[in-house]
TORPA-4810 file (N, C-alpha, C, O; in nm, 3 decimals):
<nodes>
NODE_1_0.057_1.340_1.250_-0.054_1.259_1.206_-0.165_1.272_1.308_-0.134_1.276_1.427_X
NODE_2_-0.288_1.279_1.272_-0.413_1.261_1.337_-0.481_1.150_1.307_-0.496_1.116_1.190_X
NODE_3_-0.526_1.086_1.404_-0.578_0.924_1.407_-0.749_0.951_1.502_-0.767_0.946_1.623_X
NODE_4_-0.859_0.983_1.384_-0.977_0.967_1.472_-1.044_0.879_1.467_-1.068_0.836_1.354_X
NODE_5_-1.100_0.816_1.573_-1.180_0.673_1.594_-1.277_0.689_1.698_-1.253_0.755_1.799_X
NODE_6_-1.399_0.623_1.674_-1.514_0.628_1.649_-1.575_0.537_1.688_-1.596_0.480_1.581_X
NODE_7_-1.620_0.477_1.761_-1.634_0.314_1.842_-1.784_0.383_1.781_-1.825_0.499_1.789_X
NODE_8_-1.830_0.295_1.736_-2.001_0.267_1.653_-2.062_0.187_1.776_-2.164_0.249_1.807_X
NODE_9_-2.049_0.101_1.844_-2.107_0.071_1.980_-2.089_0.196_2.077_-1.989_0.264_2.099_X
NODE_10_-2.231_0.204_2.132_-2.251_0.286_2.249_-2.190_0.298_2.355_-2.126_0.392_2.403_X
NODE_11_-2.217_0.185_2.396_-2.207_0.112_2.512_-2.099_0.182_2.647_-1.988_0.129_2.637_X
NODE_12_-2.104_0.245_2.720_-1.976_0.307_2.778_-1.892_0.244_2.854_-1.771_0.268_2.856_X
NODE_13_-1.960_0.141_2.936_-1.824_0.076_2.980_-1.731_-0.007_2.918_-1.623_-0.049_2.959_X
NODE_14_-1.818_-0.032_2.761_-1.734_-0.126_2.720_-1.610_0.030_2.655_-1.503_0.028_2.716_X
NODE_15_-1.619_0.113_2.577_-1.561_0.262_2.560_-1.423_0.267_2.673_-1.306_0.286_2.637_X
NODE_16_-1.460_0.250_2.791_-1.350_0.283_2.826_-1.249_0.193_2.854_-1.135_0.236_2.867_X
NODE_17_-1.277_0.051_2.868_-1.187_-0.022_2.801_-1.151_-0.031_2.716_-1.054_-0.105_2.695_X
NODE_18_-1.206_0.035_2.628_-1.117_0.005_2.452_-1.056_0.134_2.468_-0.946_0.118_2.416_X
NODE_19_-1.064_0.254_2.508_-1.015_0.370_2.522_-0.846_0.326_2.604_-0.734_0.364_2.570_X
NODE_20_-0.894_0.218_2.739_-0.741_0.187_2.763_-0.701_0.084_2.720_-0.586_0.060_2.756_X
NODE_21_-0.760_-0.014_2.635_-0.664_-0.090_2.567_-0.562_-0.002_2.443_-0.441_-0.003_2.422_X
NODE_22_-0.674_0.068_2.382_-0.627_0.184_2.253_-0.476_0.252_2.335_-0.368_0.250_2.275_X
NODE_23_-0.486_0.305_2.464_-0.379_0.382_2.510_-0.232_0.319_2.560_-0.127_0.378_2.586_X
NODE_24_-0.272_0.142_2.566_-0.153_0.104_2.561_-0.071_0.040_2.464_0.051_0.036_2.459_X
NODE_25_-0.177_-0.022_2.369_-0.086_-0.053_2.225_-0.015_0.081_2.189_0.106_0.060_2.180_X
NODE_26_-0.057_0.244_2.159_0.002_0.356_2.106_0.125_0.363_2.238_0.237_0.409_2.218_X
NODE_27_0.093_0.327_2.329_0.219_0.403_2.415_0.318_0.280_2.380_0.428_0.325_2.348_X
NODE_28_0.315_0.145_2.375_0.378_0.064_2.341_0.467_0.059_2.220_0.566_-0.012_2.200_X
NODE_29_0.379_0.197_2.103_0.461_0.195_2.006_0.539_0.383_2.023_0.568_0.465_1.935_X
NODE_30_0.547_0.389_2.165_0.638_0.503_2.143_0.541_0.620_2.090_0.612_0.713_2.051_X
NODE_31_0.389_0.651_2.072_0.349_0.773_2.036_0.238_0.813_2.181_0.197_0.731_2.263_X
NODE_32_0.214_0.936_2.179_0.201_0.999_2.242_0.033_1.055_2.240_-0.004_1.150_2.171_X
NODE_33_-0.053_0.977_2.328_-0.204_1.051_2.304_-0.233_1.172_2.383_-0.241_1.199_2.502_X
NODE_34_-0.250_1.248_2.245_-0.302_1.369_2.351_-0.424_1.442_2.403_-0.440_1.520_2.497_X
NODE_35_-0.499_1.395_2.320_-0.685_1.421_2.359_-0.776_1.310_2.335_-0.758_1.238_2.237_X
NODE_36_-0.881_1.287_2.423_-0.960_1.230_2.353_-1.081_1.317_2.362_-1.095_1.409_2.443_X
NODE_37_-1.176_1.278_2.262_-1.287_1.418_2.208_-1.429_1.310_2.263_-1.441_1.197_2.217_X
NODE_38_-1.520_1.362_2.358_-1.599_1.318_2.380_-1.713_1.254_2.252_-1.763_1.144_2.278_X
NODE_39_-1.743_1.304_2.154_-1.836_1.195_2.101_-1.723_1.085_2.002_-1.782_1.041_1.903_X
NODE_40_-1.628_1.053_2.011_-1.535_1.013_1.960_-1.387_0.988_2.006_-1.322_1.088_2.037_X
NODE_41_-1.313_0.841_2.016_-1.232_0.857_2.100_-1.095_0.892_1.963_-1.082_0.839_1.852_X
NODE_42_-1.044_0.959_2.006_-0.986_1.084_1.926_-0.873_1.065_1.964_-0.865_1.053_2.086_X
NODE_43_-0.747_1.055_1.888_-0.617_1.012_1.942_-0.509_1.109_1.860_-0.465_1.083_1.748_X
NODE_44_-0.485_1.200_1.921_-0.383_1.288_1.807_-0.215_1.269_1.854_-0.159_1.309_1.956_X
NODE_45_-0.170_1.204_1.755_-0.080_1.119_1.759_0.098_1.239_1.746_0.074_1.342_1.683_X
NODE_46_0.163_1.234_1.767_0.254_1.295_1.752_0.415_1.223_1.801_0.436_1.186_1.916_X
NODE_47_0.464_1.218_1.747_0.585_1.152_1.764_0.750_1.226_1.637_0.742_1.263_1.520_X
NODE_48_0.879_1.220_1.734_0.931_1.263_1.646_1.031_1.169_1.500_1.133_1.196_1.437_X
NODE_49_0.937_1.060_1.501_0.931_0.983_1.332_0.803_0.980_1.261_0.697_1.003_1.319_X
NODE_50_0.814_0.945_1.107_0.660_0.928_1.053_0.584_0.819_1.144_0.633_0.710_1.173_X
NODE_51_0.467_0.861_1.180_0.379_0.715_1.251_0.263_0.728_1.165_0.187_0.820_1.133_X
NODE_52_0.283_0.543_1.127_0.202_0.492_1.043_0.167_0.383_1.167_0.249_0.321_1.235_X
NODE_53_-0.014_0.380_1.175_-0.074_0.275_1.268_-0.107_0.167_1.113_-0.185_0.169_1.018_X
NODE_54_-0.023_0.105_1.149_-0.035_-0.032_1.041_-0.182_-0.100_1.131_-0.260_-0.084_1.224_X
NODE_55_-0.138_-0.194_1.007_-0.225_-0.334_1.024_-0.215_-0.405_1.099_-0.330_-0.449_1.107_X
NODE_56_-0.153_-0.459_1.173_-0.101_-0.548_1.279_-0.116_-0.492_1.407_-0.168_-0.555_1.499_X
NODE_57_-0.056_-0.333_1.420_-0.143_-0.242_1.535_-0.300_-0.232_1.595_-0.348_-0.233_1.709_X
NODE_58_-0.358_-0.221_1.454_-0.515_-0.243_1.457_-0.563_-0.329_1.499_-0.671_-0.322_1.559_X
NODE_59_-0.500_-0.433_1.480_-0.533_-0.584_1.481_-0.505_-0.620_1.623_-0.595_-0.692_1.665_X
NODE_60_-0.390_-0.589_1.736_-0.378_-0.630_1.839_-0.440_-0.495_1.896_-0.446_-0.502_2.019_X
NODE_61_-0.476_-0.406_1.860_-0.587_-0.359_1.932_-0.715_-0.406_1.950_-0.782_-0.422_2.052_X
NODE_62_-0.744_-0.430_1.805_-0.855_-0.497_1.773_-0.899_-0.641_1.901_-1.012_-0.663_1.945_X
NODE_63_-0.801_-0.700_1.929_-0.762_-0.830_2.005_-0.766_-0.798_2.106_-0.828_-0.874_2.181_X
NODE_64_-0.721_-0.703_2.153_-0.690_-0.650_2.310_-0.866_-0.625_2.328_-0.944_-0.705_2.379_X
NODE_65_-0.903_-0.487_2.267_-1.079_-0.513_2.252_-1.148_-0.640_2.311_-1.189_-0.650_2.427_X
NODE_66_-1.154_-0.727_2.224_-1.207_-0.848_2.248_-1.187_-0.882_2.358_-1.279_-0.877_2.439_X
NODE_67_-1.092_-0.916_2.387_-1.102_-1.000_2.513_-1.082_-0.946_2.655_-1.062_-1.019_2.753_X
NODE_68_-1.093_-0.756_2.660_-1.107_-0.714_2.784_-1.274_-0.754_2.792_-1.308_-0.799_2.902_X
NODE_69_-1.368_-0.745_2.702_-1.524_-0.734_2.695_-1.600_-0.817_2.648_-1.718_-0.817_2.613_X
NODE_70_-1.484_-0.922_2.652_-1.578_-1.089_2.597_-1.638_-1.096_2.440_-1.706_-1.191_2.403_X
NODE_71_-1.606_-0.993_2.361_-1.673_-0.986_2.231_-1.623_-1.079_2.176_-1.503_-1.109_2.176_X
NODE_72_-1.752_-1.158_2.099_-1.729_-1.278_1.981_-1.747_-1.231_1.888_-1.715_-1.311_1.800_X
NODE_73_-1.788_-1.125_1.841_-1.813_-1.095_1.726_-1.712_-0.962_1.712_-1.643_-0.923_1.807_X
NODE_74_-1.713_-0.889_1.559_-1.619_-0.788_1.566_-1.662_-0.628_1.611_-1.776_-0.587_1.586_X
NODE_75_-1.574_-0.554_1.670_-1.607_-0.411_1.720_-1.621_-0.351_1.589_-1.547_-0.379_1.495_X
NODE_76_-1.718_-0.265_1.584_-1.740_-0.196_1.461_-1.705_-0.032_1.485_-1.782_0.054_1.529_X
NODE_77_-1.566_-0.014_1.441_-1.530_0.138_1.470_-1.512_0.180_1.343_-1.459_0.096_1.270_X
NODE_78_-1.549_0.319_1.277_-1.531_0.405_1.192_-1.343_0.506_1.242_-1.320_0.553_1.354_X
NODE_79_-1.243_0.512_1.117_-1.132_0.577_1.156_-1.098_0.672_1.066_-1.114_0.631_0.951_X
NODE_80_-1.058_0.780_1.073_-1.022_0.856_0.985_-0.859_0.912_1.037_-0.836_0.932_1.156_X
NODE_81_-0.763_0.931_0.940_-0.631_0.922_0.951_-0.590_1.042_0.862_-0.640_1.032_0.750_X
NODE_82_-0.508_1.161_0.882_-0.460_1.223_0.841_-0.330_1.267_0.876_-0.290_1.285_0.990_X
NODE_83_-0.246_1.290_0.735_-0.125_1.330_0.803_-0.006_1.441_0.756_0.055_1.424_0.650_X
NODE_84_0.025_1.569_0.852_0.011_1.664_0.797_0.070_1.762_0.936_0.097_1.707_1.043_X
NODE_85_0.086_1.915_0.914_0.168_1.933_1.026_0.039_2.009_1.132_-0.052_2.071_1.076_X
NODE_86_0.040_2.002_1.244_-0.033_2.021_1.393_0.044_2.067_1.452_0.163_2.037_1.465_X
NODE_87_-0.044_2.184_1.517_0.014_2.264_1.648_-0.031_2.190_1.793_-0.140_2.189_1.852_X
NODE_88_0.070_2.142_1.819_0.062_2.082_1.957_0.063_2.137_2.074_0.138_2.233_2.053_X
NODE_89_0.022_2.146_2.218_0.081_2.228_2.327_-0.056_2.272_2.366_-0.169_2.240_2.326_X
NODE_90_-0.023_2.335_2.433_-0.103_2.410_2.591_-0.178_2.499_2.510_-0.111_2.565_2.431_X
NODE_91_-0.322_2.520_2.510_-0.414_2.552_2.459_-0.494_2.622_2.552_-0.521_2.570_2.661_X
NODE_92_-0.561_2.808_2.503_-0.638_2.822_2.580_-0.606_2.913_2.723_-0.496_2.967_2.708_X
NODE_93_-0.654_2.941_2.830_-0.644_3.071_2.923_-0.636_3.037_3.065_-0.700_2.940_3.107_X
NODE_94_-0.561_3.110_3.144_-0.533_3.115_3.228_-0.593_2.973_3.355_-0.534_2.905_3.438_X
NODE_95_-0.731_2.983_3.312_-0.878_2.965_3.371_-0.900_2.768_3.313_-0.895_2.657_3.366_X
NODE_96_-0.924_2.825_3.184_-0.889_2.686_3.111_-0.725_2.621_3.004_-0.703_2.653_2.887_X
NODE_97_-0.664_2.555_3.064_-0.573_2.565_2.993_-0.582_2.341_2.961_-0.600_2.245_3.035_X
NODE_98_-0.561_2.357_2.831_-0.562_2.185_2.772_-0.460_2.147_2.665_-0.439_2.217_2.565_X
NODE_99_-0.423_2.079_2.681_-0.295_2.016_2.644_-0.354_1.925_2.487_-0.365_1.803_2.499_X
NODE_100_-0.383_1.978_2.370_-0.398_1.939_2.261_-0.352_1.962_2.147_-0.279_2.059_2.129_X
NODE_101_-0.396_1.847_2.011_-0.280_1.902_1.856_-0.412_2.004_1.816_-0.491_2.018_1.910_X
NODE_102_-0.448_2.077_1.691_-0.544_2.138_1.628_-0.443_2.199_1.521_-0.324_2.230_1.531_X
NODE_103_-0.543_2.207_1.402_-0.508_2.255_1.281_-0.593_2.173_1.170_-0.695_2.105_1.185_X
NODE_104_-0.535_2.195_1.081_-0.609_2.153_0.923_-0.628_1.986_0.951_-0.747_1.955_0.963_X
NODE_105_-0.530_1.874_0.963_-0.509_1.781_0.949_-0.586_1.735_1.051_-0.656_1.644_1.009_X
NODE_106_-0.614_1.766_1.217_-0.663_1.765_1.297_-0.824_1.749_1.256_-0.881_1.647_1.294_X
NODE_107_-0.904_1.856_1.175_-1.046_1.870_1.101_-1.032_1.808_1.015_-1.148_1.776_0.991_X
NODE_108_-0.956_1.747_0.922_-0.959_1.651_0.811_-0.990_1.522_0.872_-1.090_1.455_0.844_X
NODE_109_-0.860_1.472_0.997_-0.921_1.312_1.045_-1.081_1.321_1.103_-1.159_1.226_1.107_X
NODE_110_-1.100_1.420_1.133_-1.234_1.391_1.226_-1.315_1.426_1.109_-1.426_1.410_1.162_X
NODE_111_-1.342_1.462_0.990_-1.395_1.479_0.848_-1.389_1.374_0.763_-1.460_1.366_0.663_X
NODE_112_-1.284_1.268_0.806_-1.296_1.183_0.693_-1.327_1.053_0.804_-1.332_0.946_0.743_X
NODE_113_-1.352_1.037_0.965_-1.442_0.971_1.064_-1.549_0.964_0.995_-1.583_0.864_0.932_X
NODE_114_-1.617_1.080_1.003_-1.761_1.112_0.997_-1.805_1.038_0.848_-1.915_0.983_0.844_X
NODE_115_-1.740_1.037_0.757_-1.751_0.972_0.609_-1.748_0.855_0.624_-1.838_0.809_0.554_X
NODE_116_-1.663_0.723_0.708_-1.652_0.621_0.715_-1.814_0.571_0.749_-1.908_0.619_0.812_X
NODE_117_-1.797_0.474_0.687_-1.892_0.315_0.764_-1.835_0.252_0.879_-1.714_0.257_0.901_X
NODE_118_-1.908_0.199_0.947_-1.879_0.112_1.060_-1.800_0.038_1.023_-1.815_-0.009_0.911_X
NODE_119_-1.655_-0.009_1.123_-1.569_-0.108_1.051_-1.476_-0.057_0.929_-1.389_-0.132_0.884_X
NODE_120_-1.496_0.068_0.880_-1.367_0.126_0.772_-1.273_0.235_0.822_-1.303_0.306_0.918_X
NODE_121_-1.169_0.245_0.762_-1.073_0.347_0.765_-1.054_0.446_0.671_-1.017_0.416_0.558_X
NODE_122_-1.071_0.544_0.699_-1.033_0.655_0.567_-0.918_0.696_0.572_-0.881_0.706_0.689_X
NODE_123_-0.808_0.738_0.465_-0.722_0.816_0.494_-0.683_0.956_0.370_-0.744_0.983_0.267_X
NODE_124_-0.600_1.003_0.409_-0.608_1.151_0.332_-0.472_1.090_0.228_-0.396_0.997_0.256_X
NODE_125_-0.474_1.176_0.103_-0.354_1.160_0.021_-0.201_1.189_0.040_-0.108_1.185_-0.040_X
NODE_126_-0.209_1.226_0.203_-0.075_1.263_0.223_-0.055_1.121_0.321_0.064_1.090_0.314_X
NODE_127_-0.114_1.043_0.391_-0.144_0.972_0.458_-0.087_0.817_0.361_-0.015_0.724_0.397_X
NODE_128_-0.162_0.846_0.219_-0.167_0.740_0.130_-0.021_0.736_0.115_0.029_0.636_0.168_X
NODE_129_0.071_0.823_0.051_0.166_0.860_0.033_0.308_0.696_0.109_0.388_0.605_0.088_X
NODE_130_0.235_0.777_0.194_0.271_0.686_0.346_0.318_0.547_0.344_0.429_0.497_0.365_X
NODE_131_0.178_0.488_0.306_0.155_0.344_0.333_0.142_0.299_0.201_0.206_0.194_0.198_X
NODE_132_0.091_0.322_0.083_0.103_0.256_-0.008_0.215_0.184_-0.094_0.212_0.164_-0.216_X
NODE_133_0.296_0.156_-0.020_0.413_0.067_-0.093_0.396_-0.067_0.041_0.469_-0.167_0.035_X
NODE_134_0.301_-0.051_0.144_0.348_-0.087_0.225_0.217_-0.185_0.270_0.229_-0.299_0.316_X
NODE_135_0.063_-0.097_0.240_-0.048_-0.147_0.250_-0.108_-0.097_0.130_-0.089_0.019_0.092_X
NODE_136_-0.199_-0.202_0.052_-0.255_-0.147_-0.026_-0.396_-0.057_-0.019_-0.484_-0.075_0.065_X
NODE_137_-0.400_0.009_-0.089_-0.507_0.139_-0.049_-0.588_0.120_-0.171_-0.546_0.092_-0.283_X
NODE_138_-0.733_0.144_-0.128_-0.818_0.202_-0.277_-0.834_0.309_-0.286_-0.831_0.359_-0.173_X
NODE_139_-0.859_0.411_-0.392_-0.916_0.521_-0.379_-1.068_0.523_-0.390_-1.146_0.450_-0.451_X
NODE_140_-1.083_0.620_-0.318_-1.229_0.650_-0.302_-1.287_0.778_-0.359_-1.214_0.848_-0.429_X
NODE_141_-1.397_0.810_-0.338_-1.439_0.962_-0.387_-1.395_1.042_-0.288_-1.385_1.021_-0.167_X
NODE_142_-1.363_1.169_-0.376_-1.300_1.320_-0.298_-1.426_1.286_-0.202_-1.533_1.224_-0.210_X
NODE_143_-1.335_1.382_-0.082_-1.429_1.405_0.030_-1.459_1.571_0.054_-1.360_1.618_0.110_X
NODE_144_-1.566_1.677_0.030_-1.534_1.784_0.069_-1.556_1.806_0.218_-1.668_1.781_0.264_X
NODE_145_-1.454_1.853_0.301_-1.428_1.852_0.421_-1.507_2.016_0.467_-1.474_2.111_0.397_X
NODE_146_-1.570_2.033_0.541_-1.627_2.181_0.650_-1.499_2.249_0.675_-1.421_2.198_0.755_X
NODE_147_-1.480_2.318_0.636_-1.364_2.439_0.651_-1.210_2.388_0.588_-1.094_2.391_0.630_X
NODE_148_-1.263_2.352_0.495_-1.114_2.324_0.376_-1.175_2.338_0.244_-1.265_2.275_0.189_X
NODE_149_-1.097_2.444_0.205_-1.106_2.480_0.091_-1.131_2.358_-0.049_-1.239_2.356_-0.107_X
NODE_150_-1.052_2.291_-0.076_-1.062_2.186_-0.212_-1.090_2.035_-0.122_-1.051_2.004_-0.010_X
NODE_151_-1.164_1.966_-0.209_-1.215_1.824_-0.204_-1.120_1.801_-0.178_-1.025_1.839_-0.246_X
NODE_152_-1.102_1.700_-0.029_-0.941_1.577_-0.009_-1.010_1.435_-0.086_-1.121_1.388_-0.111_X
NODE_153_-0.828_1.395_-0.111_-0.867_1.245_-0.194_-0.871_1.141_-0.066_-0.828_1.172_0.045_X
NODE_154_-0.910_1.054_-0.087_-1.006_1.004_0.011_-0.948_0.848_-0.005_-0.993_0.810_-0.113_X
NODE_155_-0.873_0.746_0.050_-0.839_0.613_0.055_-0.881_0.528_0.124_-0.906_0.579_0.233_X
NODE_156_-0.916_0.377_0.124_-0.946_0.287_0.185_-0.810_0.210_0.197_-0.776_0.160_0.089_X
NODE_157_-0.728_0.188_0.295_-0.609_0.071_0.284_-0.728_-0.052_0.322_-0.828_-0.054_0.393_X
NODE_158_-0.647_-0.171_0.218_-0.717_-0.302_0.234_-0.674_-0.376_0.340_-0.569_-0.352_0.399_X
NODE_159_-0.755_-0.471_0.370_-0.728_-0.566_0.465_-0.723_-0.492_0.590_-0.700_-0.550_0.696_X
</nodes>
């Protein structure tokens, strides 16, 4: 699974506290971050069970947020979620060598980021698969993604 997120506030110091609050709820649940992508804090998730970042995850992230940075009001992040198989591992030459996932699913989460509004989640139909017995999802309009062949179906989970 690929999990991209998108902090819609600028702001950088508040960024890297939510970058390490973000890194200890995921390590807390046993998955593994392996990049984060400078205009976007980018979390490519890999673990060896399905990982689904529920609702309740979000939410004590969401919480953790708040109250490293005093926010009264809510963080407005855009997320896009795909899930699908990634080549993980050591990336790259002698000179530069980086430890990241990449592949299809990898350009889909950061494709269906860029589609969100401030404050929503997108997810892909393999993603939906997932969670819909579990969270309810809307569908949305196909998304055509930059270097994927056919329109992905495109979900909102509620709440």
């Amino acid at each position: 699974m690929c999990l991209v997120i998108e902090i819609v506030d600028r702001r950088t110091f508040v960024k890297d506290q939510i970058i390490e609050a973000q890194q200890d709820e995921l390590r807390a649940s046993r998955e593994t971050i392996r990049r984060y992508v400078p205009r976007a804090v980018s979390e490519h998730i890999v673990s060896g069970d399905t990982v689904v970042i529920d609702v309740p995850t979000r939410r004590r992230v969401t919480v953790l947020i708040a109250d490293l940075v005093g926010v009264t009001e809510p963080m407005r992040m855009r997320i896009g979620i795909s899930t699908g198989v990634l080549s993980v591992g050591s990336f790259g030459s002698v000179g530069r060598m980086t430890c990241t996932a990449i592949g299809l699913h990898t350009n889909i989460a950061a494709r269906l980021e860029a589609h969100c509004e401030p404050g929503e989640v997108l997810v892909n139909d393999s993603t939906w698969w997932l969670l819909h017995d579990r969270i309810p999802c809307e569908p949305r309009s196909e998304v055509q993604c930059k270097g994927v062949r056919d329109p992905v179906r495109v979900y909102s989970p509620a709440g």
